[in-house]
MMTF fields as JSON, N, C-alpha, C and O atoms, coordinates in Angstrom:
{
  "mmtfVersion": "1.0.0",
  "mmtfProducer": "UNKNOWN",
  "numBonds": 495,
  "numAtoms": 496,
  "numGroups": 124,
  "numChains": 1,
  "numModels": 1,
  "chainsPerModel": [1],
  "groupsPerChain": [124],
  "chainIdList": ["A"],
  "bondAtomList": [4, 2, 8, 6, 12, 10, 16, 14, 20, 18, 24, 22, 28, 26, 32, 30, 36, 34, 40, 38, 44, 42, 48, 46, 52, 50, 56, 54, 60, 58, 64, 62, 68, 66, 72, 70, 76, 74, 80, 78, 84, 82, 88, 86, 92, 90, 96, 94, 100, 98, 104, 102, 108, 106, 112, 110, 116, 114, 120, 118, 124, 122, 128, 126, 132, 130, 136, 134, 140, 138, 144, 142, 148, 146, 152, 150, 156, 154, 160, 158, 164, 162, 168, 166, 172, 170, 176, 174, 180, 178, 184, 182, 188, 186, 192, 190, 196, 194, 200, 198, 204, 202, 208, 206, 212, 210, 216, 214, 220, 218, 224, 222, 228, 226, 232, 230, 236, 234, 240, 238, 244, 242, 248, 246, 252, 250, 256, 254, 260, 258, 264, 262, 268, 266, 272, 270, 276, 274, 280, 278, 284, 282, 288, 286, 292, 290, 296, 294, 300, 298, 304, 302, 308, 306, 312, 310, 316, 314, 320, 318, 324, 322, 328, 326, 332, 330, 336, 334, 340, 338, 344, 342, 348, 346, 352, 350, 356, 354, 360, 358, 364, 362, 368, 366, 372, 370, 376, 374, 380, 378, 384, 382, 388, 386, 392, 390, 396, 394, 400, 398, 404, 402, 408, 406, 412, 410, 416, 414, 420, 418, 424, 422, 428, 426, 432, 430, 436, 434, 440, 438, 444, 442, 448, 446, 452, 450, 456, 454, 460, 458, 464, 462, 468, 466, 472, 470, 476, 474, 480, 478, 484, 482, 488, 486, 492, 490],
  "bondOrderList": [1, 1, 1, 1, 1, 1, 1, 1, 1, 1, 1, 1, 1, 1, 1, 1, 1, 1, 1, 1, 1, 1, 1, 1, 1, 1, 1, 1, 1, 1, 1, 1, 1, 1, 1, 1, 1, 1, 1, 1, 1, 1, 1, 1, 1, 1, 1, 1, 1, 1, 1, 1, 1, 1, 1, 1, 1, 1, 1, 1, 1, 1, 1, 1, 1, 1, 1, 1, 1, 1, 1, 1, 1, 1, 1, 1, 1, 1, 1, 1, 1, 1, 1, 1, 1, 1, 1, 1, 1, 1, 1, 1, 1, 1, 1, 1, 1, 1, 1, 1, 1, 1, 1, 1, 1, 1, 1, 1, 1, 1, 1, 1, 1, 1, 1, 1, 1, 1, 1, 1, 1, 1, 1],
  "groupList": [{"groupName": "UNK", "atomNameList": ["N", "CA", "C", "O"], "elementList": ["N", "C", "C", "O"], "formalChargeList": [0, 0, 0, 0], "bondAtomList": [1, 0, 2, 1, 3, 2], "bondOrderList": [1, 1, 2], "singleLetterCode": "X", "chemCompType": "L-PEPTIDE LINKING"}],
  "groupTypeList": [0, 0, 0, 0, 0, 0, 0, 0, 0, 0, 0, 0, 0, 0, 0, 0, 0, 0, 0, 0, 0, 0, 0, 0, 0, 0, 0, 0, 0, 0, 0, 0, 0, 0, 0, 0, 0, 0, 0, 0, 0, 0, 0, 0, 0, 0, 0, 0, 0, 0, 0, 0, 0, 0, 0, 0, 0, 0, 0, 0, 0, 0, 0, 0, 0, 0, 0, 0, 0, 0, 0, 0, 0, 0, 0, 0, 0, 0, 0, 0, 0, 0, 0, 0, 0, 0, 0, 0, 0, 0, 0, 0, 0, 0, 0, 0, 0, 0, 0, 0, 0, 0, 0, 0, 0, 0, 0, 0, 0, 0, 0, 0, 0, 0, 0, 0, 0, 0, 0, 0, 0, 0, 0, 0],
  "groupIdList": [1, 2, 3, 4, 5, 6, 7, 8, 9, 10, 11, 12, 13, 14, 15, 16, 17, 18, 19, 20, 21, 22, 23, 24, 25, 26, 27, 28, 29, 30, 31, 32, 33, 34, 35, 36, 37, 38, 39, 40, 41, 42, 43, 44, 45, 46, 47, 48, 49, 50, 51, 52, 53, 54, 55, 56, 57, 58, 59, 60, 61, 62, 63, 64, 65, 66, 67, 68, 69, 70, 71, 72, 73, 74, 75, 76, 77, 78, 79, 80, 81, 82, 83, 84, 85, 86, 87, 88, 89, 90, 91, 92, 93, 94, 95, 96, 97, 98, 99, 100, 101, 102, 103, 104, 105, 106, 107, 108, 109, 110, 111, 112, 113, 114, 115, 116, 117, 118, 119, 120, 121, 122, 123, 124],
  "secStructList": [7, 2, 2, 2, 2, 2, 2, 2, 2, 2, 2, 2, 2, 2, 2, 2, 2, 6, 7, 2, 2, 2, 2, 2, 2, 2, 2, 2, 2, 2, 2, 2, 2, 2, 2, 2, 2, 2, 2, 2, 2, 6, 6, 7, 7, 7, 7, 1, 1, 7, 2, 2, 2, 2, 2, 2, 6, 6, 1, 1, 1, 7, 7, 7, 7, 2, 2, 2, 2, 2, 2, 2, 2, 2, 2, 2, 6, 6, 1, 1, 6, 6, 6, 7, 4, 4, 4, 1, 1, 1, 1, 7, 4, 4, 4, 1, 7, 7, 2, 2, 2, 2, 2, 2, 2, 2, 2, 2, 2, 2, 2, 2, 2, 2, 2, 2, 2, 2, 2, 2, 2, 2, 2, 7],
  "xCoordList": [0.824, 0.0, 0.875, 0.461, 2.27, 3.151, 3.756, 4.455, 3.613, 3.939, 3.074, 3.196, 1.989, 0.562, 0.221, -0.198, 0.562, 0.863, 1.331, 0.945, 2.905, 4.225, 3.938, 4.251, 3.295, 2.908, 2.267, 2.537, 0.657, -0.071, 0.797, 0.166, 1.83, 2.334, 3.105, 3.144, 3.602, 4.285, 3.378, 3.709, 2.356, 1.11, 1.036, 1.076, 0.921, 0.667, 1.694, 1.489, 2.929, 3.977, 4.262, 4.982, 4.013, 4.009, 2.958, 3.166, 1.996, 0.763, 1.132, 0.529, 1.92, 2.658, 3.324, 3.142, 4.168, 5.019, 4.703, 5.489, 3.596, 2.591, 3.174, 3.273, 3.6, 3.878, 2.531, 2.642, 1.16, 0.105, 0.075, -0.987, 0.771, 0.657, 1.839, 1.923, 2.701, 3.032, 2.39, 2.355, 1.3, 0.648, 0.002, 0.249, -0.898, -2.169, -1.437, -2.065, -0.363, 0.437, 0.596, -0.117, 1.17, 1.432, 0.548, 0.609, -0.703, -2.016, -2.869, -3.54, -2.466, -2.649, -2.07, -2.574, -0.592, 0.187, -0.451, 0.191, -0.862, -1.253, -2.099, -1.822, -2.902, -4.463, -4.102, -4.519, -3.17, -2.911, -2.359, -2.378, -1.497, -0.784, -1.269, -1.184, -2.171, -3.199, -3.993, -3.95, -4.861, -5.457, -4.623, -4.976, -3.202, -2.726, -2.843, -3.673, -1.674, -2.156, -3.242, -3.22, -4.587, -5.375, -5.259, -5.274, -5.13, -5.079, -3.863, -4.133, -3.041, -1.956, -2.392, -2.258, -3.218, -3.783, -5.425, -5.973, -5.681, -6.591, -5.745, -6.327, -4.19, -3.601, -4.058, -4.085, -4.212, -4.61, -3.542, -2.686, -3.581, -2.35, -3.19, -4.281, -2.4, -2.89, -2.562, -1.663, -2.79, -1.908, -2.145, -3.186, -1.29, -1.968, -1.863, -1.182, -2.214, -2.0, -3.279, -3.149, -4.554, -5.907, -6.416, -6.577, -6.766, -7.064, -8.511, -8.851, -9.566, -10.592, -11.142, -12.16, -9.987, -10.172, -9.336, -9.635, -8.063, -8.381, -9.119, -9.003, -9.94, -10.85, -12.148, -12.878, -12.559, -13.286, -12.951, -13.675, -11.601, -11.457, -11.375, -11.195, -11.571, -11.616, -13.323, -13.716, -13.963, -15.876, -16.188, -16.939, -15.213, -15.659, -15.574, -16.645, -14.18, -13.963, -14.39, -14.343, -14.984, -15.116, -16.528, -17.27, -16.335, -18.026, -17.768, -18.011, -17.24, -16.502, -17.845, -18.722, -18.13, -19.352, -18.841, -17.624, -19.404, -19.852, -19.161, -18.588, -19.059, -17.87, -16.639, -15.927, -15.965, -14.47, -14.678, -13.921, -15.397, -15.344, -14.845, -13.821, -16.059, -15.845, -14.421, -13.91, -13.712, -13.081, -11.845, -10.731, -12.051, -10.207, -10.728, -9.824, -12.141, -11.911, -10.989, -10.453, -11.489, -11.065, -9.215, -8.394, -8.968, -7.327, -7.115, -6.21, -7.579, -7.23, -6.529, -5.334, -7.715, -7.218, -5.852, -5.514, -4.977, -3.859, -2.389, -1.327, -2.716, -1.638, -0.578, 0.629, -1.424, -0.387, -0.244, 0.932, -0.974, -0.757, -0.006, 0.426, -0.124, 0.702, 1.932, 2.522, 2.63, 4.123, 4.714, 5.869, 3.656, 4.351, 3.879, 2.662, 5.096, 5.012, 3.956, 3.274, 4.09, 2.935, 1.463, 0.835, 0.981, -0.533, -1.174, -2.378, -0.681, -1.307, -1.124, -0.047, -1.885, -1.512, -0.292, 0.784, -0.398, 0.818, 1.285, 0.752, 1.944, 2.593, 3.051, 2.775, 3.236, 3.872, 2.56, 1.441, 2.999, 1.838, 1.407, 0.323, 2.686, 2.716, 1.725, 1.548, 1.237, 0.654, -0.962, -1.545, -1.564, -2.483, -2.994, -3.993, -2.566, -2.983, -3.146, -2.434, -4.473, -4.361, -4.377, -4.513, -4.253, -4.593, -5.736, -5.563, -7.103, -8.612, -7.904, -7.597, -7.419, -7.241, -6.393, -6.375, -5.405, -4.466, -5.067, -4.751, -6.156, -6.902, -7.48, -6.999, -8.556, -9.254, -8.479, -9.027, -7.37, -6.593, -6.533, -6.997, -5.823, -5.419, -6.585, -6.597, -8.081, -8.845, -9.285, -9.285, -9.521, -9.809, -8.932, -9.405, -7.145, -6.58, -6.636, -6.097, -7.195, -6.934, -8.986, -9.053, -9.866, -10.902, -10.476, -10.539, -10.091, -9.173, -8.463, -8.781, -7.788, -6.616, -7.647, -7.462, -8.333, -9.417, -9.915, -9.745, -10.846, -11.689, -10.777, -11.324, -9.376, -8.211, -7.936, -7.884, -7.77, -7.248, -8.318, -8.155, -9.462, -10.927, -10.708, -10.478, -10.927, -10.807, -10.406, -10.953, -8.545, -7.569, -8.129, -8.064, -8.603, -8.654, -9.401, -8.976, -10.95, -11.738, -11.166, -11.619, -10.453, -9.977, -8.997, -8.432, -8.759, -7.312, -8.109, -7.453],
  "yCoordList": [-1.188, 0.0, 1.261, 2.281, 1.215, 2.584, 2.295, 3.18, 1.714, 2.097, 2.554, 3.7, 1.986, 2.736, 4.311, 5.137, 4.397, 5.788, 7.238, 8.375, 5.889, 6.819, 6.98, 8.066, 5.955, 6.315, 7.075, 7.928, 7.202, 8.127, 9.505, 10.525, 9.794, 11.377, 11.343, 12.353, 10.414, 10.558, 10.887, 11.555, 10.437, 10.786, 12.325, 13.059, 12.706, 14.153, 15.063, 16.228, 14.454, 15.357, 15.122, 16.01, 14.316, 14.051, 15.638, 16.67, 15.014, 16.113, 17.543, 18.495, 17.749, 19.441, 19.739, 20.834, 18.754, 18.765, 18.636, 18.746, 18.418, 18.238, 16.985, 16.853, 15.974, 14.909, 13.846, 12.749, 14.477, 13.622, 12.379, 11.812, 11.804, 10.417, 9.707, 8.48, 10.417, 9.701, 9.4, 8.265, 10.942, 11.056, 9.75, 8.826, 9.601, 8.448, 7.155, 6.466, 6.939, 5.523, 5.645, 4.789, 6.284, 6.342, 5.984, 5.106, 6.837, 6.309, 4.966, 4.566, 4.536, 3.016, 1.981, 0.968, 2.684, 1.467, 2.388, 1.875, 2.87, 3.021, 2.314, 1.596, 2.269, 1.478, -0.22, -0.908, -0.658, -2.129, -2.472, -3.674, -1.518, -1.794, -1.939, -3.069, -1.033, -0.804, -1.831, -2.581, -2.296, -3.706, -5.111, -5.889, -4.997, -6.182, -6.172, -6.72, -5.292, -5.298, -5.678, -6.358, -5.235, -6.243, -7.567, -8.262, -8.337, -9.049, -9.742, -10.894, -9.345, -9.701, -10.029, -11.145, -8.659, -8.872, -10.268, -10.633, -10.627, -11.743, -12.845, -13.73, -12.909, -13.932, -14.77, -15.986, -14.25, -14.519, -14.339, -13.461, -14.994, -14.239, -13.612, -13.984, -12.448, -11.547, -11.33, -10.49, -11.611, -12.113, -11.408, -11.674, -10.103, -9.41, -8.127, -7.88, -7.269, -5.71, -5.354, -4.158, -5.744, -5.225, -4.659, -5.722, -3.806, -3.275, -3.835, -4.492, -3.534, -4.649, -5.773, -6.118, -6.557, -7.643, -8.472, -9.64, -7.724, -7.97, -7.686, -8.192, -6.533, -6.254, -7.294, -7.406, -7.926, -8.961, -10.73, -11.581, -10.57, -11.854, -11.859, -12.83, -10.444, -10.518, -10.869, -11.798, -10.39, -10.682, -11.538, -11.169, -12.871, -13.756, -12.734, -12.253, -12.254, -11.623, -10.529, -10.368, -9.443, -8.07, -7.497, -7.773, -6.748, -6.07, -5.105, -4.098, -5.022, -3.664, -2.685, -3.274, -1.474, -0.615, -0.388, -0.486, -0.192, 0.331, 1.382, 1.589, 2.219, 4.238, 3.249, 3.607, 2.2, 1.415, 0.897, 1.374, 0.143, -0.968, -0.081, -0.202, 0.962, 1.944, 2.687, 2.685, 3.429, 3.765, 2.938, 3.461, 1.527, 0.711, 0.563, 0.589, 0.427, 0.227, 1.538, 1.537, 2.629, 3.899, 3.844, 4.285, 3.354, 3.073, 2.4, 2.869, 1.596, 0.034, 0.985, 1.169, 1.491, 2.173, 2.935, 3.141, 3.402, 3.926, 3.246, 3.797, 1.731, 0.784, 0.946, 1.132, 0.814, 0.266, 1.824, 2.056, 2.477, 3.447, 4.964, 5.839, 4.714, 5.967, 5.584, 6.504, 5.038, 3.983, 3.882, 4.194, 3.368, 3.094, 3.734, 3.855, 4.471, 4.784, 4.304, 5.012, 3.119, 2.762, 2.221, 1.403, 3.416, 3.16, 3.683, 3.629, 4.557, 5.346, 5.593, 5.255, 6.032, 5.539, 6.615, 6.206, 7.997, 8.611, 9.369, 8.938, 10.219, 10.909, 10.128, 8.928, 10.273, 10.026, 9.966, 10.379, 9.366, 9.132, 10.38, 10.637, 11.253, 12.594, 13.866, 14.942, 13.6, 13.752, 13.96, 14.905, 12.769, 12.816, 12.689, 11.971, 13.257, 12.954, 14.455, 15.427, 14.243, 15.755, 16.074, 15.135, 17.531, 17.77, 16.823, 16.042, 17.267, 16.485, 15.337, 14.819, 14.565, 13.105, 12.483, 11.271, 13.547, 12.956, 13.372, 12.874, 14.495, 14.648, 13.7, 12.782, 13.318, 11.789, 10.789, 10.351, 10.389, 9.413, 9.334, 8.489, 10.478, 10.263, 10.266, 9.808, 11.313, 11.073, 9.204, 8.371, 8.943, 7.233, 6.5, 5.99, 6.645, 5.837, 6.403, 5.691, 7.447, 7.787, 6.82, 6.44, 6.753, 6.128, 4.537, 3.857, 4.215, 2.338, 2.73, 2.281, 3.359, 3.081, 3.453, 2.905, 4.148, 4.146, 3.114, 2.552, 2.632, 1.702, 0.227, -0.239, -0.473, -0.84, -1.031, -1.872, 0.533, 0.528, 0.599, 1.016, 0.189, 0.322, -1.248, -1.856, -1.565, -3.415, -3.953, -4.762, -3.32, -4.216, -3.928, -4.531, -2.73, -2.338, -3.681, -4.434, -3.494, -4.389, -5.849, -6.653, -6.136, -7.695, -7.68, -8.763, -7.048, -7.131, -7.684, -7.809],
  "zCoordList": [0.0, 0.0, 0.0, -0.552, 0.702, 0.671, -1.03, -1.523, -1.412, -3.237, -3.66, -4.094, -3.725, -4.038, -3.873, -4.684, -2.521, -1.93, -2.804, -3.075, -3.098, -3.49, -4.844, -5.332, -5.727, -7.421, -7.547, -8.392, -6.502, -7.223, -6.39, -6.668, -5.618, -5.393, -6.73, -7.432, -7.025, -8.641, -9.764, -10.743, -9.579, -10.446, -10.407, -11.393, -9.104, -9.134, -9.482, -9.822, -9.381, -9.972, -11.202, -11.656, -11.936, -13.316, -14.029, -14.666, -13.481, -14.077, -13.506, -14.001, -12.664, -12.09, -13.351, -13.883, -13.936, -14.943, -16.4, -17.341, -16.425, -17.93, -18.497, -19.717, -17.583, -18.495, -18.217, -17.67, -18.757, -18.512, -18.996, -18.738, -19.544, -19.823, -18.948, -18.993, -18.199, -17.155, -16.356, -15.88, -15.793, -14.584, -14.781, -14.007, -15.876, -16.335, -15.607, -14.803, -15.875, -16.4, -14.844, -14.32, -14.047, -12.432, -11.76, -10.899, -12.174, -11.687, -11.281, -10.329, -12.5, -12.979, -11.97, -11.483, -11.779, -11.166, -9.734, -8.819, -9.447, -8.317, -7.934, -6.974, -8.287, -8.53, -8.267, -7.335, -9.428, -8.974, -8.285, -8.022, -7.563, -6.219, -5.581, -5.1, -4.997, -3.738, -3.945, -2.97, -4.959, -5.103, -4.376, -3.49, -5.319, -4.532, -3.372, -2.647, -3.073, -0.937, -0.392, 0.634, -1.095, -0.772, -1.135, -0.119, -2.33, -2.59, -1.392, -1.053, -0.983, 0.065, 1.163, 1.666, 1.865, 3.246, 3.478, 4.518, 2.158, 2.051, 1.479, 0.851, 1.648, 1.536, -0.039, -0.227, -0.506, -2.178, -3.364, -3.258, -4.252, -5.516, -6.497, -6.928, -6.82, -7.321, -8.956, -8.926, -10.196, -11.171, -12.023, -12.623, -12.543, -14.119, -13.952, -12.957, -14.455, -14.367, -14.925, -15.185, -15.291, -15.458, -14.206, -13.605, -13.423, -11.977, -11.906, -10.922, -13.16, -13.035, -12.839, -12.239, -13.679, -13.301, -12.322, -12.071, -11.659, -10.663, -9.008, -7.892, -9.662, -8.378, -8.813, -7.828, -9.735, -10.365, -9.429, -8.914, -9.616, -9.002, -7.279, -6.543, -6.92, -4.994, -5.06, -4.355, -5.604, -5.786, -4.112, -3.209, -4.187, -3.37, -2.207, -1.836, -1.448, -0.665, -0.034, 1.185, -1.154, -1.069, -1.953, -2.896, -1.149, -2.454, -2.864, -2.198, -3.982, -5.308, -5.565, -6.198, -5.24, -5.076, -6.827, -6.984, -7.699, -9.083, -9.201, -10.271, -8.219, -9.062, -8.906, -9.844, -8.26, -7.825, -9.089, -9.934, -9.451, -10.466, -11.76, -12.433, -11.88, -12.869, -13.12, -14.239, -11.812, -12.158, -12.259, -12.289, -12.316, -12.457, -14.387, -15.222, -14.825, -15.735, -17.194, -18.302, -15.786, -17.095, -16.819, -17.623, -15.821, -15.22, -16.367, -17.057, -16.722, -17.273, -18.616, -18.845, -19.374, -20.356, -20.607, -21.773, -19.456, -19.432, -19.174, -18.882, -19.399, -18.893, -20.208, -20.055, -21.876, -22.099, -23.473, -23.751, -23.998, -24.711, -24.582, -25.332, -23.263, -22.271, -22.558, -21.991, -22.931, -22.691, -24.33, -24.621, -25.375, -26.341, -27.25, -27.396, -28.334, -29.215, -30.526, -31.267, -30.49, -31.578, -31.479, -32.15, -29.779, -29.18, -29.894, -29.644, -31.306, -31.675, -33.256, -33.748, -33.89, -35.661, -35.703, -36.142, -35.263, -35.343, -34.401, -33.379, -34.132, -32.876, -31.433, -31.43, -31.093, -29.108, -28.366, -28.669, -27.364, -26.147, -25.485, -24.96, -25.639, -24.914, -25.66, -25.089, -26.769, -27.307, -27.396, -27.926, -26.705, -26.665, -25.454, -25.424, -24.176, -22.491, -22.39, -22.642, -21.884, -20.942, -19.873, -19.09, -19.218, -18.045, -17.197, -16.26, -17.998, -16.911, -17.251, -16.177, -18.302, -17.9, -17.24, -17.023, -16.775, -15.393, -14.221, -13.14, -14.362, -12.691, -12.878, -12.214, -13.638, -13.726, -12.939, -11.927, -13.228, -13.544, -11.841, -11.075, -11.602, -9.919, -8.804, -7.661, -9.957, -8.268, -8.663, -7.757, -9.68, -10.08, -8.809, -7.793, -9.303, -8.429, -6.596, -5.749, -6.274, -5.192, -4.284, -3.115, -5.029, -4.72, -4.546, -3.522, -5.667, -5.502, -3.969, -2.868, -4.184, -3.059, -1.443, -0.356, -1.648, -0.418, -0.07, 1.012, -1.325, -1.355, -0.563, 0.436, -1.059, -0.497, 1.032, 1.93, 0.691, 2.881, 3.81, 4.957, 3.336, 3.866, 4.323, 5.368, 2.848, 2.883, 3.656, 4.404, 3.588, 4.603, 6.566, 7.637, 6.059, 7.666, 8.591, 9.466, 7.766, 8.012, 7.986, 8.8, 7.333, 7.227, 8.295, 8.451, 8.82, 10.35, 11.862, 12.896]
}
C-alpha cells in the first residue's frame, strides 16, 4: 500500500510537470498496487495488471461498489498506450494525455486506493 501511496504522489507530480501520460500511467500502477495489498492482506495471488479484473477476481472476498469498479476500468485504459510509441496511428503518447485526464486518472486511483485501505482495515 506505501507504493501505491508513493505512485499516485508521482502521479501528481508528473501532471505538475505536464507529463500527462506519465501522470495516467502512475495512476494506474497506483491502482494495482493498492489492489494487490489487498489481494496480500486476504492472503490470495494476485496475477496481471488489469485493476478490473483484478478487483473482479476478490468478488468472493469483497463487495466492489460500481464508481471502484468503474473507475479501475477507465485506469485500465492507461496501462499500455501511455508507454508506447505505436498506441497510436501517429505521434507520441505525450501527445495525446491531458490535463482532466491525469486529474481523472489520480482522483480514479486515489478512490481504488481508499476503497483498499478500507478493505484491509476491516480484514485485520
Amino acid at each position: 500500500m506505501r507504493q501505491a501511496e508513493r505512485d499516485v504522489a508521482h502521479a501528481c507530480h508528473a501532471s505538475d510537470d505536464h507529463d500527462f501520460e506519465w501522470s495516467c500511467f502512475a495512476a494506474q500502477q497506483a491502482a494495482e498496487k493498492a489492489v494487490k495489498a489487498l489481494y496480500e492482506k486476504k492472503r490470495i495471488e494476485g496475477w496481471g495488471h488489469t485493476v478490473s479484473k483484478l478487483l473482479r477476481g476478490l468478488a468472493s472476498e469483497v463487495t466492489v461498489p460500481k464508481e471502484v469498479a468503474e473507475a479501475a476500468l477507465r485506469l485500465d485504459k492507461h496501462y499500455v498506450p501511455t508507454r508506447y510509441p505505436n498506441g497510436f496511428e501517429s505521434g507520441a503518447p505525450g501527445d495525446f494525455y491531458t490535463e482532466g485526464e491525469a486529474a481523472k486518472a489520480i482522483e480514479d486511483a486515489r478512490a481504488i486506493i481508499e476503497f483498499c485501505r478500507e478493505a484491509i482495515s476491516r480484514a485485520q
